[in-house]
Backbone as a ProteinNet text record, in pm:
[ID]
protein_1_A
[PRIMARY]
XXXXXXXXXXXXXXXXXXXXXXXXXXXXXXXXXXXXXXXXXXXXXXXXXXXXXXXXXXXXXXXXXXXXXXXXXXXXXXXXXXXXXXXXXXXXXXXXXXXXXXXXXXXXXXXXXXXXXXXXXXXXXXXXXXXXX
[TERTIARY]
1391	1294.4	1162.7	1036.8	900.3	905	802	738.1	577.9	548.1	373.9	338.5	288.7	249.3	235.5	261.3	257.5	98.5	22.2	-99	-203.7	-144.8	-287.5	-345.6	-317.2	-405.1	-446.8	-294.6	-268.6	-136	-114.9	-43.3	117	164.6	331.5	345.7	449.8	491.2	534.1	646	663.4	566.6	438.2	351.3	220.5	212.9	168.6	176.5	255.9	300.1	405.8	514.6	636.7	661.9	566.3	559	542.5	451.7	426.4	537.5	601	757.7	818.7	855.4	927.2	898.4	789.4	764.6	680.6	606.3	472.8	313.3	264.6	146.9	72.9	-28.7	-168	-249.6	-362.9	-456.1	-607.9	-575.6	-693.6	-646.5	-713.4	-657.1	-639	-714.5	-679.6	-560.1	-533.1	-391.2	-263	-316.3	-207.7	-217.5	-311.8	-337.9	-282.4	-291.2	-230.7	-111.3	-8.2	121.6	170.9	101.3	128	164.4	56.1	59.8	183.5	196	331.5	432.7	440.4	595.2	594.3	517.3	551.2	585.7	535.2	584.2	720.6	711.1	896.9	986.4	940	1000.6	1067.3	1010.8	1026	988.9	1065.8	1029.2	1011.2	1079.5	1080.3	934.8	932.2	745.7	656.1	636.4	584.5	579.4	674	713.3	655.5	672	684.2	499.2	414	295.2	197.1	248.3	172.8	164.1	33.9	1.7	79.6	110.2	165.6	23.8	-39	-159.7	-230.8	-124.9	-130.2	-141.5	-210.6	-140.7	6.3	39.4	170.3	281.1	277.8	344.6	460.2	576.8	687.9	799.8	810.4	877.6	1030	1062	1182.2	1162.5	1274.8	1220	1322.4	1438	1545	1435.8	1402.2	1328	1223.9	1120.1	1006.9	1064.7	1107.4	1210.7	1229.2	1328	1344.9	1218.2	1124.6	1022.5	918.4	937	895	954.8	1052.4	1150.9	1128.8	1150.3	1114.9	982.9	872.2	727	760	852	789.2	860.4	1008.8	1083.6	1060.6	936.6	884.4	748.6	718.5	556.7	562.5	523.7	484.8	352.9	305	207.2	160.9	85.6	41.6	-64.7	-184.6	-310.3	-323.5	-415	-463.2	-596.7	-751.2	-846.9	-892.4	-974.5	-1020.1	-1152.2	-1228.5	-1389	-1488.3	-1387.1	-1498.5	-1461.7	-1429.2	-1371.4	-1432.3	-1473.6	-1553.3	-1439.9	-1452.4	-1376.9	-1449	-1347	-1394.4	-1277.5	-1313	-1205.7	-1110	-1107	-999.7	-1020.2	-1108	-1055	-1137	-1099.9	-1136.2	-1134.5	-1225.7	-1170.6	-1158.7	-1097.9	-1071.4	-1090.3	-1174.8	-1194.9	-1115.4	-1039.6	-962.3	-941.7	-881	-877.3	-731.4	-619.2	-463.7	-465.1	-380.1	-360.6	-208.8	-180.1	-45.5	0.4	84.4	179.7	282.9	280.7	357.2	374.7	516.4	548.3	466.5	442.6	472.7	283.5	210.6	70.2	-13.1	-135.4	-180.1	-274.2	-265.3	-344	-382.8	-506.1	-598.9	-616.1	-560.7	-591.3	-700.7	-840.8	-968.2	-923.4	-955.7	-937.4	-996.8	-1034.9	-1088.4	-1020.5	-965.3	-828.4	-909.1	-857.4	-892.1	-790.7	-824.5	-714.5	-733.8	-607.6	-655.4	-569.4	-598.6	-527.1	-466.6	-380.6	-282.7	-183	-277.5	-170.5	-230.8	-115	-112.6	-131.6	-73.2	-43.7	-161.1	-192.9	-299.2	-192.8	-293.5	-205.2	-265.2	-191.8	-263	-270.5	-424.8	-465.4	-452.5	-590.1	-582.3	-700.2	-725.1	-792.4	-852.8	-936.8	-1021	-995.6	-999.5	-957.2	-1106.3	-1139.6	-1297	-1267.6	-1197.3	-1141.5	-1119.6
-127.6	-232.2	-168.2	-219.4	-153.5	-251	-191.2	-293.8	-211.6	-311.2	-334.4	-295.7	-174.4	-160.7	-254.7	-331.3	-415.1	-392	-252	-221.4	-242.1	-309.5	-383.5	-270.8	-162.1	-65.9	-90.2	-172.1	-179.1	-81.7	-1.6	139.5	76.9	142.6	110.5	134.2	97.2	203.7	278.4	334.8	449.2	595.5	536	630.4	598.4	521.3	498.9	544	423	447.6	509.5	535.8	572.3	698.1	732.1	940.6	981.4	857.3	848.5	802.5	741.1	662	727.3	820.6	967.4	1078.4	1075.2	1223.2	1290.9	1270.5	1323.9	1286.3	1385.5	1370.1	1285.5	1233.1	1111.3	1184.6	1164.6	1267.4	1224.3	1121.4	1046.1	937.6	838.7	745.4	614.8	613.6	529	488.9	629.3	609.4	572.3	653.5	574.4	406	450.1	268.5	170.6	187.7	124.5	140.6	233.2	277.9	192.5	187.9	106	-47.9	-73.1	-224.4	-235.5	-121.9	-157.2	-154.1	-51.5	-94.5	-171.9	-237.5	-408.3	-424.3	-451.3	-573.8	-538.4	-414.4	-370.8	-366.4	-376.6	-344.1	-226.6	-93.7	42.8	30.8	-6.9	20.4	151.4	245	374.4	426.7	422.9	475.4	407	306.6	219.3	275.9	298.1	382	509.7	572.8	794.5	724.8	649.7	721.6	629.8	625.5	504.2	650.7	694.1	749.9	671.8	810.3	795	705.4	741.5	675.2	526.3	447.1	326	263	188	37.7	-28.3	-21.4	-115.5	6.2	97.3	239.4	201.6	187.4	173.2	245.8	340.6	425.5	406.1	265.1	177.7	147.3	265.6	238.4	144.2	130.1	32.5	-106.9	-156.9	-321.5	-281.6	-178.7	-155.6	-167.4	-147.6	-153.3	-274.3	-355.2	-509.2	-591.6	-541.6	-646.2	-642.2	-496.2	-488.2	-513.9	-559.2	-597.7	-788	-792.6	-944	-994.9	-916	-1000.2	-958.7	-848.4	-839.2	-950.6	-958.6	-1054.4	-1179.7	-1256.7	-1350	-1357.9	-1282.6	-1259.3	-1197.4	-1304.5	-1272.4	-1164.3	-1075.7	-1024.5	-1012.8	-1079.9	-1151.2	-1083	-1005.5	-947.5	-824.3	-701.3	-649.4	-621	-630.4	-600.3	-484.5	-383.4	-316.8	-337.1	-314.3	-340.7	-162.2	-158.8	-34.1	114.4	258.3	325.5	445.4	476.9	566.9	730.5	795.3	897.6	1022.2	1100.7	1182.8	1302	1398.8	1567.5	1518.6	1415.9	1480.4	1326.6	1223.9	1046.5	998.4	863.9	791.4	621.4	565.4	411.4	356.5	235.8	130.3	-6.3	-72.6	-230.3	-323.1	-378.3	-459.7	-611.3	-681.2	-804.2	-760	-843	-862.5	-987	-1075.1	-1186.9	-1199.3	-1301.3	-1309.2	-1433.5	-1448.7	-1598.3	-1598.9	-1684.1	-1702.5	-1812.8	-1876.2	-2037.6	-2137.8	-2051.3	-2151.9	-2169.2	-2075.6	-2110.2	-1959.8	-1984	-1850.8	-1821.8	-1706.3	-1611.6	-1538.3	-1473.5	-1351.3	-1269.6	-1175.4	-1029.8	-945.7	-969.6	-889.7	-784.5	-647.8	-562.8	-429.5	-400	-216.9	-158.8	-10.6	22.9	183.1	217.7	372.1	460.9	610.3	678.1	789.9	892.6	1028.9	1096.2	1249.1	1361.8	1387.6	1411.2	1493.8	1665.4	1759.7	1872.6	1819.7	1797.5	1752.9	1561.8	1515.2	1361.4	1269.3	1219.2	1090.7	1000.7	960.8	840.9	744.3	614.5	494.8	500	509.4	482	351.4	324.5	164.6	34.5	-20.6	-175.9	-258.7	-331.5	-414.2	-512.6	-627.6	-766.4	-809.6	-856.6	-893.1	-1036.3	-1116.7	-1271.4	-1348.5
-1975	-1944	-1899.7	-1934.9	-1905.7	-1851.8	-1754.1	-1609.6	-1576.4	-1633.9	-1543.6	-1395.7	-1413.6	-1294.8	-1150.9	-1068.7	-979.9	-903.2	-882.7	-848.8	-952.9	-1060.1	-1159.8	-1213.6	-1273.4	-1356.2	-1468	-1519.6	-1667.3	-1679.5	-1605	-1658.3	-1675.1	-1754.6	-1690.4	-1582.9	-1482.2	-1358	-1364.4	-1463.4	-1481	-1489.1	-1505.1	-1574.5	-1437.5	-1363.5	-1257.1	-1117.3	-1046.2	-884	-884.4	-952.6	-958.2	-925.9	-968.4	-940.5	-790.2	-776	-583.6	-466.6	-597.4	-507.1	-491.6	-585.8	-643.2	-523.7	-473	-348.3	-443.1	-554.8	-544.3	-465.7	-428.8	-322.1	-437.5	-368.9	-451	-422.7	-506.1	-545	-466.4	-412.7	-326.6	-305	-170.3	-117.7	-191.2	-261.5	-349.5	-445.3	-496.8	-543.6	-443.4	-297.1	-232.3	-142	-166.6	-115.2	-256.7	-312.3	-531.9	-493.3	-460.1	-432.8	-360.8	-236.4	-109.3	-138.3	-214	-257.6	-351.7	-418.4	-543.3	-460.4	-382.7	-245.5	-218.7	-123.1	-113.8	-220.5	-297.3	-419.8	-482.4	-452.5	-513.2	-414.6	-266.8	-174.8	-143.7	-130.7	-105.3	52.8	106.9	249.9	332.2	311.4	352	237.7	138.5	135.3	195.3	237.5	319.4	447.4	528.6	663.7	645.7	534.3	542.5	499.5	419.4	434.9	530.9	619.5	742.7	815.8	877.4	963.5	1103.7	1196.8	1352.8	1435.6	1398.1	1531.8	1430.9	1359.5	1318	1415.2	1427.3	1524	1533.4	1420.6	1357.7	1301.7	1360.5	1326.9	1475.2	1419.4	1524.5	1539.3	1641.4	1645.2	1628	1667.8	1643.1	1482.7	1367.3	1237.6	1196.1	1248.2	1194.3	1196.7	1328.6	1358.4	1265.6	1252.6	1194.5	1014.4	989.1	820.4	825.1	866.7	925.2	854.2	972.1	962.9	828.3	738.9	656.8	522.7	551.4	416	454.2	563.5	577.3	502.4	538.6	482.9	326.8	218.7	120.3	68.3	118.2	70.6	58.1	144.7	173.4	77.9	27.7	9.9	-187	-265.5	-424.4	-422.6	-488.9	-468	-650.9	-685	-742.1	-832.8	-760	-818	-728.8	-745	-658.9	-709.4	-639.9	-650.5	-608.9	-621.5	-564.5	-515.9	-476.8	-458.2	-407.2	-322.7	-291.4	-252.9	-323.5	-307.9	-247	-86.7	-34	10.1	-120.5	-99.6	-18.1	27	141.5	113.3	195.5	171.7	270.2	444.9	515.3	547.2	494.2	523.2	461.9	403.8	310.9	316.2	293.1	269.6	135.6	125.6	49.3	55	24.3	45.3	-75.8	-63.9	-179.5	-101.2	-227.8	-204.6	-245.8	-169.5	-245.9	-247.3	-360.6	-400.4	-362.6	-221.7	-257.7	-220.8	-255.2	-186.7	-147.7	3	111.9	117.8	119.9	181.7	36.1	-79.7	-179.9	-202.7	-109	-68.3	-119	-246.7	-253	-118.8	-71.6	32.7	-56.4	3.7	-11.4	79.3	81.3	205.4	182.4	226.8	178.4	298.2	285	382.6	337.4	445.4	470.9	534.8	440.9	470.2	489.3	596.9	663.1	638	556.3	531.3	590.9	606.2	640.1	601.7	548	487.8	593.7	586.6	666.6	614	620.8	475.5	381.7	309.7	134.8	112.8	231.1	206.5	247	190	236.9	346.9	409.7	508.3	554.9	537	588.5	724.8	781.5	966.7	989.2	958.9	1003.9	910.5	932.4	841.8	923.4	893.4	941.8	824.4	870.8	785.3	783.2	614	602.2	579.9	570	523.4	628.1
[MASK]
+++++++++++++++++++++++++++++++++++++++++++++++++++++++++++++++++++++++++++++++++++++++++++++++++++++++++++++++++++++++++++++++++++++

């Protein structure tokens, strides 16, 4: 079965996020912010967890409840579109401004957000976001 990328490239996933799901590093934050969004939507909770930077806000050292609560929203939550808008790349942090399209409770939402990344070694990692919506 081929499957459409869930991060909207066009790409297959196989040929996409998958390599990133797999434990290969992303080549800029962007690809892992695209990744990020395809976990949700596939529900990869543990890549979700391993590339969330420690000094997150929402980074919980309790990973059983922290897994929990992240299988709860994907399970709850269609993810629908992903936009990008603005990609300010950098050597050791980076942002991302996107719009996600999703639906909750039967209702489309839009998540506009500015997403803060930082190298860590080899791995990009999600810091933190500011909600523009």
């Amino acid at each position: 079965m081929t499957l459409l990328c869930p991060c909207c490239t066009g790409k297959l996933y196989e040929e996409c996020c998958k390599k990133l799901h797999d434990g290969a590093y992303p080549d800029n934050a962007l690809s892992l912010m695209r990744s990020r969004y395809s976990a949700y939507a596939l529900q990869l909770v543990d890549y979700i967890i391993h590339t969330t930077h420690l000094k997150n806000p929402n980074y919980n050292q309790n990973l059983l409840q922290w897994s929990e609560e992240i299988l709860y929203f994907c399970q709850n939550t269609i993810f629908t579109k992903l936009e990008i808008y603005e990609f300010v790349d950098g050597e050791h942090e980076a942002y991302v401004t996107f719009n996600a399209h999703l639906v909750q409770n039967k209702q489309p939402q839009e998540l506009i957000e500015k997403s803060h990344f930082e190298k860590v070694g080899k791995q990009w990692l999600y810091l933190n976001s500011c909600l523009l919506n």
